[in-house]
N, C-alpha and C positions, 0 to 999 in steps of 0.2 A: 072619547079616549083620554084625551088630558084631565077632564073633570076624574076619570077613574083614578088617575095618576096622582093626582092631589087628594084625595082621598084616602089612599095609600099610606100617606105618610103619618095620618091621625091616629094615636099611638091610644085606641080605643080598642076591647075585647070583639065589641062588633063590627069590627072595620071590615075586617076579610071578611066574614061572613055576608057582611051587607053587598060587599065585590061580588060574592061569587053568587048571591042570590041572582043580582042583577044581569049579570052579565053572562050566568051560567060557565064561571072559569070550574076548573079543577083547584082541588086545594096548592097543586105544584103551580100552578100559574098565577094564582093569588099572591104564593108566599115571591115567585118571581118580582110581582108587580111592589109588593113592600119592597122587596130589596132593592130594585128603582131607584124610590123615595129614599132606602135608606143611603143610596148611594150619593145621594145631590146632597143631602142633609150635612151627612158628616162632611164631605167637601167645604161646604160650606162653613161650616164649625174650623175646620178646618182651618182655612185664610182670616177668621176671626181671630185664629190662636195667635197667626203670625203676626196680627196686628199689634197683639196683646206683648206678643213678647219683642216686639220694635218700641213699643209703649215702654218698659218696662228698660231697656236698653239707655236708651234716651234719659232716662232719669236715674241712671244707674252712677253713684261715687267714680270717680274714673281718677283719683287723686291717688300719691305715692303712699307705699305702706306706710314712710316717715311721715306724710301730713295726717296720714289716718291717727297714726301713734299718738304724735304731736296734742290731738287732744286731751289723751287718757295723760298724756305728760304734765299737762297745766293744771288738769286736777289734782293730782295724784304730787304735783312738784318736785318731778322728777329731773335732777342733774341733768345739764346738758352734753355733759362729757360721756353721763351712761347712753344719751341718745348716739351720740357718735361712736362707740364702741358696740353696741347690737348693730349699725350698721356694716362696722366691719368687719363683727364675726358673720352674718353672713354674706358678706364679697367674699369671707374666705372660706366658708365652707362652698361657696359658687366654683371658684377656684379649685378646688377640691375634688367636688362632683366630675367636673369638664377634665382632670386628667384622670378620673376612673373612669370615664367613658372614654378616653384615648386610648388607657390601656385594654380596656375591652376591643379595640377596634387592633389593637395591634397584633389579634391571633396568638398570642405565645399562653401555648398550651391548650388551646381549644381546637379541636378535630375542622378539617375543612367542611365535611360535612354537617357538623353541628353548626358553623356559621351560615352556610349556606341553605340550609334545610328551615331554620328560623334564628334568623340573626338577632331579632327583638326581643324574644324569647331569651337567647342566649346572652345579652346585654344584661336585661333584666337580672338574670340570673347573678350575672360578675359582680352588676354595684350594689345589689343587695343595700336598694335604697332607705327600707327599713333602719338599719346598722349608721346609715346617714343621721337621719332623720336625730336616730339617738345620741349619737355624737354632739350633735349641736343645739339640743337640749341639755345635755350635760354639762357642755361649755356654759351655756348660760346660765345653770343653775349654781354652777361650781363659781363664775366672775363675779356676780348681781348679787350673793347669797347675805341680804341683811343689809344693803342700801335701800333708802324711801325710796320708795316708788318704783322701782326698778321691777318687781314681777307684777305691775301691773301696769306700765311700761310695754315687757317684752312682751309678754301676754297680748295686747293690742296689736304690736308688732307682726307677731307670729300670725295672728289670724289675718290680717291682713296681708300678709304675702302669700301664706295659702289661700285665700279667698278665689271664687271661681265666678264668672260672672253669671247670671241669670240665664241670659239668652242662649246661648250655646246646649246648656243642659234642656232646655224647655222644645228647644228645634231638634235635637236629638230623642227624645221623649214622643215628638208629635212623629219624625220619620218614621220609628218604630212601630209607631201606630195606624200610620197610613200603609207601609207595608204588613201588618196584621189585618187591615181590614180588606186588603185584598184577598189574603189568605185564607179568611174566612168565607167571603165570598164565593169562592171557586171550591171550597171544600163543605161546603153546603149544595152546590149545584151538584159535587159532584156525587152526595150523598142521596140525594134525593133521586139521580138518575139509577144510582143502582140498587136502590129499594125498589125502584117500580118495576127492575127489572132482575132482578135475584128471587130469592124466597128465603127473605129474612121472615123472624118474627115479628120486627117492629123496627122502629127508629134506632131505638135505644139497644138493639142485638148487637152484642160484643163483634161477632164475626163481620158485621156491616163496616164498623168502627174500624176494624183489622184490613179490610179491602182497599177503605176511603184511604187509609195511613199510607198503605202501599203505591198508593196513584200518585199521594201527593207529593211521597220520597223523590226527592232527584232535585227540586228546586222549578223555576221557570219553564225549562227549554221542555224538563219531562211532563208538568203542566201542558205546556203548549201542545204536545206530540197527545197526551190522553185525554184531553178534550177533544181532541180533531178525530182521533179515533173513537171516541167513545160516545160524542155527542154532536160529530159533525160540524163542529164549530172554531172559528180561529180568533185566539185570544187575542191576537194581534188585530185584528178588523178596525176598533176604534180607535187605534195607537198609530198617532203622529211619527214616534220616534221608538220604538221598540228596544235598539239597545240603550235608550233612556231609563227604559222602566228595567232592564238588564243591570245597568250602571249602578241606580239609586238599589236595589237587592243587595250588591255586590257589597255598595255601601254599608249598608245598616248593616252587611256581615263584620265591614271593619268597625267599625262605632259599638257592637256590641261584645267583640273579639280581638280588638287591635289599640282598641283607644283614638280610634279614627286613620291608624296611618297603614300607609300603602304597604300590601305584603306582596307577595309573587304572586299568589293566587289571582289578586283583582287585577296587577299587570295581564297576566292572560287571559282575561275572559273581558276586557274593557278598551278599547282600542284608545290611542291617543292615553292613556295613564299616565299620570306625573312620576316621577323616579320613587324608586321606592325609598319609603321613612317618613316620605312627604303626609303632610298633614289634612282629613280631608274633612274638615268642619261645615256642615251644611248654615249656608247662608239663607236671609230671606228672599230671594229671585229663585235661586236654586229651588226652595221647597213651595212654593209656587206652580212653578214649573213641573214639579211630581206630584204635587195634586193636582192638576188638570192633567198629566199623564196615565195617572191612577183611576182618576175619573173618567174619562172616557173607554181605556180598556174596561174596568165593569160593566160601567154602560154597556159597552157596545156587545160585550159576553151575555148578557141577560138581554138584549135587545134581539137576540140573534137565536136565542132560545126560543123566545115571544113568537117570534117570525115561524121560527118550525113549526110549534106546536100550534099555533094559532095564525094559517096563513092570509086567514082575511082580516087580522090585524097590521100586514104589512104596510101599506102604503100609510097610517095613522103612527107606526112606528116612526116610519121616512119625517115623514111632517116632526114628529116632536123632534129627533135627531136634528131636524133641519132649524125647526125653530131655538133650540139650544145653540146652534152651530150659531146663528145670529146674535142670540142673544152674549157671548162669547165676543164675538165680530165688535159688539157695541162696549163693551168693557175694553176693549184692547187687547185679550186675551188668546193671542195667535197661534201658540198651539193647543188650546181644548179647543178653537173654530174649528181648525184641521182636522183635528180627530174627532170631532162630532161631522161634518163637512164627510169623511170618510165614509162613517160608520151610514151614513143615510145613502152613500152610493154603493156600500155592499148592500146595504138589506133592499136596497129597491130594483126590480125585476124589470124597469122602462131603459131601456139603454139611454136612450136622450137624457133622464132625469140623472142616472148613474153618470152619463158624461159631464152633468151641467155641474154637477158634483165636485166632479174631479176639478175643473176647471175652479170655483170654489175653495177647494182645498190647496192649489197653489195658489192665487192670491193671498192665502192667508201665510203659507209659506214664504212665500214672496215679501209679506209685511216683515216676516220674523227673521227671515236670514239674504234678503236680498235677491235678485232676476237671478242670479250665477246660480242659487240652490235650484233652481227650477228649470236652468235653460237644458239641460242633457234632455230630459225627461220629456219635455216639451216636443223640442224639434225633432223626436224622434214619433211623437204623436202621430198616429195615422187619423185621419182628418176622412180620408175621401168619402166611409160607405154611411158619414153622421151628416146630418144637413148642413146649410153652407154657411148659417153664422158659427159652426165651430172650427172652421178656417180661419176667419175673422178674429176669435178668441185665440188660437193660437198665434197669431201676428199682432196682436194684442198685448200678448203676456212677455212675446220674444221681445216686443220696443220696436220691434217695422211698420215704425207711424207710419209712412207712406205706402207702403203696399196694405195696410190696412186700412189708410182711409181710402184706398181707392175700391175695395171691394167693399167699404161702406156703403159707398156712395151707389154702388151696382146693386148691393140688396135691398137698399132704398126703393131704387130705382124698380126694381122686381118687385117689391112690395114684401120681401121677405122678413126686411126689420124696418121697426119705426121709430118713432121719436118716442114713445111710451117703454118699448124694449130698450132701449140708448140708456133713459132713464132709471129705468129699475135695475138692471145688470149691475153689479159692483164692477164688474169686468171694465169698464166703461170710467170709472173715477177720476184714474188716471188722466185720461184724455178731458175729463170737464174741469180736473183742476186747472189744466194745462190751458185749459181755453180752444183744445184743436176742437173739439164738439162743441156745442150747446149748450 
């Protein structure tokens, strides 16, 4: 199964075909198994970019527009006096700006509804920044006009105070992308379930095209509702944090419709939102965070198809799920653990495996946000009809060293757990850091 899986990703004309000879898949279960690969790939490219663009960060000019200036100044032997006059033309064109945006805020003459309805919008509108902009170019054409050096002086000037930094636009760029590549994802699966099941012409029949549009309309939530009805499957399976991957949507609505900042809209549909106007710049942890978000809900979308259509691939599914989860585990990586950790206790059909799962999946929750994110959930755990070291794991994970090592010591005793089990459990870490075990 994993050899197929690697195989997958070799971006060769005979890949699929060589899959499907072998294995006797269908061409939908091939193109599933590419999407796989194609999903760890770009993840992966992914965390690459964010390096790139921390790289790039890091070596970025971070000096004032006047030292940027300052050099074209010593060429060029531009007057010191004209450096101190472009600087405070614009202090006062700054000045300037901040009481048209007072008076923007002070309502007189704008309808309530029009401030309320998009006040940004309606800002925008007032200072008619453009009209700015040309102002203060005039000014300095009209002061500078026929001093050395002075237009190529302000010239440096000017472009370094508009200057933007790298990072910012590059992590906004990659968001963008991470939320299309999910969107592609799911409007491929969704496409291919209703050709096998319509009577289209082909792929490429407009009316297929017109269906697929229709499913996809609504965003997330209608997502979520027509694959569950359509395909039997919940996009949420390998997702840690689901209003995460809500959130980061929300987001790249403001970043590609707001200039990042907070509107009413994302106030409602995101709990905990900062006030609005507030700024919402994706950082490097952040988008991080929503590629192992991103990834695993795919994953676990195509992992869960696999499973239907192919049920004696399940348990081969569970394993790689579960070896991902590790591999995850061993980077640091605490929520793609969790939600690979998840995704391998929905698709496996052994309740014990599915429990040992879950147990798994807080751990790694427990690494990311502490015992308080886990203790409800926990103690509310019904224990009695699972065998008796998952008693144990719940007294475990609560921090009731003592009544846990005492029914340690009882399943010892019984021969239900060993020192080999002690061992291998992550469950168990804890207590060997701690030196109460072995």
């Amino acid at each position: 199964m994993t050899a197929q899986i690697e195989r997958s990703t070799v971006n060769e004309p005979s890949a699929d075909a060589a899959l499907r000879a072998e294995s006797g898949q269908t061409p939908d279960e091939v193109e599933l198994f590419l999407q796989l690969g194609s999903v760890r790939d770009f993840a992966v490219g992914c965390r690459e970019l964010i390096q790139v663009a921390d790289e790039i960060a890091a070596r970025s000019d971070t000096r004032s527009p006047r030292e940027v200036a300052d050099d074209a100044a010593r060429q060029a032997g531009t007057p010191s006096d004209v450096r101190s006059r472009v600087e405070e033309i614009f202090a006062e064109a700054d000045l300037e700006a901040s009481a048209h945006v007072a008076a923007a805020f002070d309502g007189e003459g704008v309808a309530v509804d029009e401030m309320t309805a998009d006040p940004f919008a309606m800002i925008a509108r007032r200072l008619q920044p453009d009209a700015i902009v040309e102002q203060i170019a005039t000014r300095l054409r009209t002061e500078f006009a026929g001093q050395p050096g002075a237009e190529l002086y302000v010239a440096a000037y000017v472009a370094a105070t508009l200057r933007r930094p790298r990072k910012p636009l590059l992590l906004r760029a990659l968001l963008a992308a991470i939320c299309g590549q999910v969107e592609v994802c799911v409007l491929r699966i969704m496409r291919r379930e209703l050709m096998s099941q319509g009577s289209y012409s082909g792929i490429s029949d407009p009316q297929l095209e017109t269906d697929v549009r229709k499913l996809m309309g609504g965003g997330l939530q209608t997502w979520r509702s027509n694959l569950n009805s359509l395909l039997g499957v919940d996009v949420t399976a390998g997702s840690a944090d689901w209003p995460g991957v809500v959130e980061l949507f929300e987001r790249r609505h403001l970043l590609v419709h707001r200039e990042g900042l907070v509107d009413h809209r994302y106030r409602t549909r995101v709990s905990d939102a900062p006030p609005a106007g507030s700024s919402l710049e994706p950082t490097s942890v952040y988008m991080h965070q929503v590629i192992d978000l991103c990834e695993t809900v795919t994953v676990g979308l195509i992992g869960q198809l696999l499973a239907r259509r192919r049920p004696e691939l399940t348990d081969q599914l569970v394993g790689i799920a579960a070896a991902w989860a590790e591999e995850a585990v061993a980077e640091g990586a605490w929520l793609r653990a969790e939600g690979y950790h998840l995704l391998a206790g929905v698709l496996t059909a052994d309740q014990v495996e599915g429990e040992r799962r879950r147990v798994d999946s807080w751990l790694d929750r427990q690494e990311r946000l502490g015992v308080d994110a886990i203790r409800d959930e926990v103690a509310a755990w019904d224990t009695e009809p699972l065998p008796p070291e998952f008693e144990l794991a719940r007294l475990v994970l609560l921090g009731e060293n003592e009544a846990g090592l005492r029914l340690l010591a009882q399943l010892r005793a019984e021969g239900l757990v060993g020192d080999q089990d002690v061992d291998a459990w992550r469950l168990f870490s804890r207590w060997r850091k701690q030196g109460v075990v072995p």
